[in-house]
C-alpha positions in Angstrom: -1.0 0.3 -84.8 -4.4 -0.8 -87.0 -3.9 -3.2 -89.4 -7.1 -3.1 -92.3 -6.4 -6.9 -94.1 -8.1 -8.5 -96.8 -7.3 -12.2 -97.2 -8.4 -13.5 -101.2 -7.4 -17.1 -102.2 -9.5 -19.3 -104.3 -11.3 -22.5 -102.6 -8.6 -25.1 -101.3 -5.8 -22.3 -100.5 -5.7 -22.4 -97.4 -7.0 -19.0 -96.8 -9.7 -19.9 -93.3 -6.4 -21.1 -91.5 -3.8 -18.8 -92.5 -6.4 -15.2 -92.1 -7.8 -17.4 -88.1 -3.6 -16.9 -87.7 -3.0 -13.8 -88.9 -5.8 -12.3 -86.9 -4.4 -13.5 -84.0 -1.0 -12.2 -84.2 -2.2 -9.2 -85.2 -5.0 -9.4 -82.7 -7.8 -8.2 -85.2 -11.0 -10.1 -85.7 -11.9 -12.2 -88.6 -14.8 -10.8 -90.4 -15.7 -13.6 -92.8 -19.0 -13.0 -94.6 -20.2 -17.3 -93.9 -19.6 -16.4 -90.0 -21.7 -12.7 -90.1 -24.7 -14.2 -91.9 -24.6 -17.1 -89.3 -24.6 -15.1 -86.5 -27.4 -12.7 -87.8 -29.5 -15.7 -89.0 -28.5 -17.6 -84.8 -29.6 -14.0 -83.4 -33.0 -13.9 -85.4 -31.6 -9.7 -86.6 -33.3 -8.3 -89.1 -30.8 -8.7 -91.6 -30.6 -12.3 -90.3 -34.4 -12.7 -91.8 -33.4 -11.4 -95.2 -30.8 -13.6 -95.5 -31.9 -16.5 -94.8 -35.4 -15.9 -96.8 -33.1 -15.5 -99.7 -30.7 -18.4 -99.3 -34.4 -20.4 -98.2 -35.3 -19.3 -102.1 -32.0 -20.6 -103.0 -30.7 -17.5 -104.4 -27.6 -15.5 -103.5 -27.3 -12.8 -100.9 -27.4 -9.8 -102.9 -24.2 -7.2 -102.8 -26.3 -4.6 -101.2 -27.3 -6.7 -98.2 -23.6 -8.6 -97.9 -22.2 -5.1 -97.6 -24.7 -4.0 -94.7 -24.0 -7.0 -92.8 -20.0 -6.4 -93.2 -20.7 -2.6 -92.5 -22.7 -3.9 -89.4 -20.3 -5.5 -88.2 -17.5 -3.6 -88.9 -19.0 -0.9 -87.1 -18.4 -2.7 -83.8 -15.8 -1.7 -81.1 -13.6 -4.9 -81.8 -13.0 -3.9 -85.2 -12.1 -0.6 -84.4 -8.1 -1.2 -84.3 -8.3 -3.0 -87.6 -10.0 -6.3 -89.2 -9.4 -9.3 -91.5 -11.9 -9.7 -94.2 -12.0 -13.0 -95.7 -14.8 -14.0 -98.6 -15.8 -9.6 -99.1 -15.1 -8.0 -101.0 -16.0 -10.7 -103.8 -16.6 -8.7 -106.7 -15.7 -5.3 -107.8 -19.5 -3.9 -107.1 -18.5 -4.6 -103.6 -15.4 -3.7 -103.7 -16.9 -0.1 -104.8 -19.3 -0.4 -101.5 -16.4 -1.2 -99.2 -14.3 2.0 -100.2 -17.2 3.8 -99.7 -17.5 2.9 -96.5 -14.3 3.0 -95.3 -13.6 6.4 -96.9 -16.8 7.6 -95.0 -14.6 7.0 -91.7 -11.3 7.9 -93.3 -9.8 4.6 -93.2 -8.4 2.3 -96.1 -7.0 -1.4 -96.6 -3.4 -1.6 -95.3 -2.8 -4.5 -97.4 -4.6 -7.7 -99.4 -3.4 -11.2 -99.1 -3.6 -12.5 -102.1 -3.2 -16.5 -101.7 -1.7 -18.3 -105.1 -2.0 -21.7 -105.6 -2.3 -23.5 -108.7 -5.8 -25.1 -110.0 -4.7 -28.6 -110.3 -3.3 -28.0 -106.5 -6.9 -26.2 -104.8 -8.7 -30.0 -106.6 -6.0 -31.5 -105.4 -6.8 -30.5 -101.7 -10.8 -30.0 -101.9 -11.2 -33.4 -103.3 -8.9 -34.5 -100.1 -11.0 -32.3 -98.1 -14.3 -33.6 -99.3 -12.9 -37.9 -98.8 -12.1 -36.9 -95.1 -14.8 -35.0 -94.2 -17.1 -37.3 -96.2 -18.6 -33.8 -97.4 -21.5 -34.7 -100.5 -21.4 -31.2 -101.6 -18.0 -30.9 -103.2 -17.9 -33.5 -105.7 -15.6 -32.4 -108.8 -18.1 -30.7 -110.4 -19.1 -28.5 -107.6 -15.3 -27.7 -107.1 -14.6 -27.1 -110.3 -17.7 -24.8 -110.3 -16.8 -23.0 -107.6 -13.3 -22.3 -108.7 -14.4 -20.6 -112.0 -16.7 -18.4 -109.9 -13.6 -17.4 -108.2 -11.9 -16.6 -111.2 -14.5 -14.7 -112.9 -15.7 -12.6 -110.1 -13.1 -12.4 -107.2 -9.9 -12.8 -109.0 -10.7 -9.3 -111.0 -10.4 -7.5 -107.7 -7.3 -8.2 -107.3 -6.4 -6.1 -110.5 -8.3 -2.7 -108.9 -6.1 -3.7 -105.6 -3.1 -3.9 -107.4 -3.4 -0.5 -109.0 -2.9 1.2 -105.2 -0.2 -1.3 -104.5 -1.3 -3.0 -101.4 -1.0 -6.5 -103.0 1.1 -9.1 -101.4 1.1 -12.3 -103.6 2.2 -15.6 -101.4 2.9 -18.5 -103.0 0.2 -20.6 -101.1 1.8 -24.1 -101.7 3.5 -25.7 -98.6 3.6 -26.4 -95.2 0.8 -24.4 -93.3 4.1 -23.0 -91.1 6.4 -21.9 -94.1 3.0 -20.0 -96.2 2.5 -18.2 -92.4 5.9 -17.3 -92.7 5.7 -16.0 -96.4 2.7 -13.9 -95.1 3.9 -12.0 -92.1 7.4 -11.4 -94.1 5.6 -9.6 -96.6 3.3 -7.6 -94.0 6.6 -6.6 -92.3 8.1 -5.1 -95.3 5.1 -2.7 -95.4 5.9 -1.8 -91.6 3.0 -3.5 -90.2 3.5 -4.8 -86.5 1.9 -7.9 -85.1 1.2 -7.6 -81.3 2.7 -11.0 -80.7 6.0 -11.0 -83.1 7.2 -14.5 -82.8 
């Protein structure tokens, strides 16, 4: 059985450890938008070039070119039984560009992920993240930046998701184990089957 999933969570939820475990019971591939453009950019593609001429300008990948890299590579024979997508769709013009494609092939999104976790909980745990891994980038400011992005732009799609009532909300605070757990619970109920049921 396929399994289409779209992990959303804003920064600090946990969402890079819990989709890496999902994938793997469900024996998908993660198709997260930071890993495409690095591999395009490592291979020296085409689309690699364009992105990394824009990011090299310090502006942001446009929608248009983040969907033809996700099309790209969910096009390939790995993703054929089903994907994870983790960081696209990230806005609703995208959103619009992914049901176009996957209508185009007569597929649709078996279910979205949607990771909740308080704000004072994601600074909590990026501000940890940032001490251990001595990281300069995510000072509070650049956190606190970053989480109103989320809110303004990827927390909206949640809404259009809702409407076909494939969103799963998880309560995102806990041990990594017990949010798992939470997760495959809820893909259960919709009768979705993980290859390696534990």
């Amino acid at each position: 059985m396929t399994a289409r999933l779209l992990i959303v969570g804003p920064q600090g939820s946990g969402k890079g450890t819990q989709g890496v475990r999902i994938a793997e019971a469900f024996g998908i591939p993660v198709v997260s938008t930071g890993d495409v453009f690095r591999a395009n950019v490592a291979a020296g593609t085409d689309l690699g070039k364009q992105v990394t001429s824009i990011i090299d300008a310090g502006d942001l990948v446009p929608d248009e070119l983040t969907s033809a890299v996700v099309r790209d590579r969910l096009s390939q024979p790995d993703a054929g039984e089903g994907f994870l997508l983790d960081g696209y769709p990230r806005n609703l013009a995208q959103v619009m560009h992914l049901d176009e494609f996957l209508g185009g092939r007569d597929e649709a999104l078996d279910a979205v992920i949607a990771l909740v976790v308080p704000r004072d909980e994601s600074l909590a745990r990026l501000t940890a993240r940032a001490a251990e891994q001595g990281r300069a980038d995510d000072t509070a400011e650049a956190i606190e930046t970053r989480l109103n992005i989320y809110e303004r732009e990827t927390a909206p799609i949640l809404g259009v998701y809702g409407t076909r009532g494939i969103v799963d909300e998880i309560d995102g605070v806990g041990g990594l184990d017990d949010v798992t757990d939470r997760i495959f619970a809820a893909l259960d109920a919709r009768g979705l089957r993980r290859r390696s049921a534990d």
